[in-house]
Structures are given as C-alpha cells and as structure tokens.
C-alpha positions, 0 to 999 in steps of 0.5 A: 480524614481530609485537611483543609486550607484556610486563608484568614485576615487578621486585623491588628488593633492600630498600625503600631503593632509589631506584625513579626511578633503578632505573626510569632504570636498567632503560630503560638497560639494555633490549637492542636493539629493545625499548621501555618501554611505562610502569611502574606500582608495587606496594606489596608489604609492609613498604614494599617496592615493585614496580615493573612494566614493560610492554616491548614487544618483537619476537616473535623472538628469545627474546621477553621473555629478553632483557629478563628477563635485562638487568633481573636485571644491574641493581644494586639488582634482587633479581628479574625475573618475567613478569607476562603477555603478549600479541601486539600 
C-alpha cells in the first residue's frame, strides 16, 4: 500500500480566527492513518488568511475524503479544498 501527498486550503470562517488553534484543531481532528506533513499560509484578502496542509495519507480508502470531510467538522472552518496531490 502507497501514501499519498495531499496539499488542501483550508478557509477560515473570518480573519478573527485563531489560525495556531484551527492548525491544533484540524491535527486534532485527522482520521486514523493520516499525518500532517507542515502547514503553510496564504494571505488571501482583506486580512483573511489561508491555511494550507500537506496530509500525507494511505492510497486506499477514499484517499483524501476523509480528511477532507474531518476538517470541513472543524469549528471555525468556512471550506476545505484540494490543492494537488500526488504518490509518494
């Protein structure tokens, strides 16, 4: 079984949220099997700023879909998209 690296953007409700606490939230909450590589940040606009995981996760079981739904159940997360991925 491979793994696969997956880069997401991952919206926050407005620019007020803590982005250290959504970070520790979204590690928080990661399904079984699947690991946060770093994030990085995206200053969109306005002051709104992105945050972009890389999750490396197994190449079964849906791939990214179940990270991708885990962070959308986080408080404080407007939206959850793929960035790119790719086999390890």
């Amino acid at each position: 079984m491979g793994k696969v690296a997956v880069k997401l953007k991952v919206m926050p409700q407005n620019p007020e949220v803590d982005l250290d606490d959504l970070q520790d939230r979204l590690e928080a909450s990661l399904p079984e099997g699947a690991k946060v590589r770093g994030f990085d940040r995206d200053d969109v606009a306005f002051g709104l700023v992105a945050l972009l995981p890389t999750v490396i996760v197994p190449d079964d079981a849906g791939g990214s879909e179940a990270v991708e739904e885990a962070f959308s159940g986080v408080e404080g997360v407007e939206s959850v998209a793929v960035e790119s991925q790719g086999r390890l």
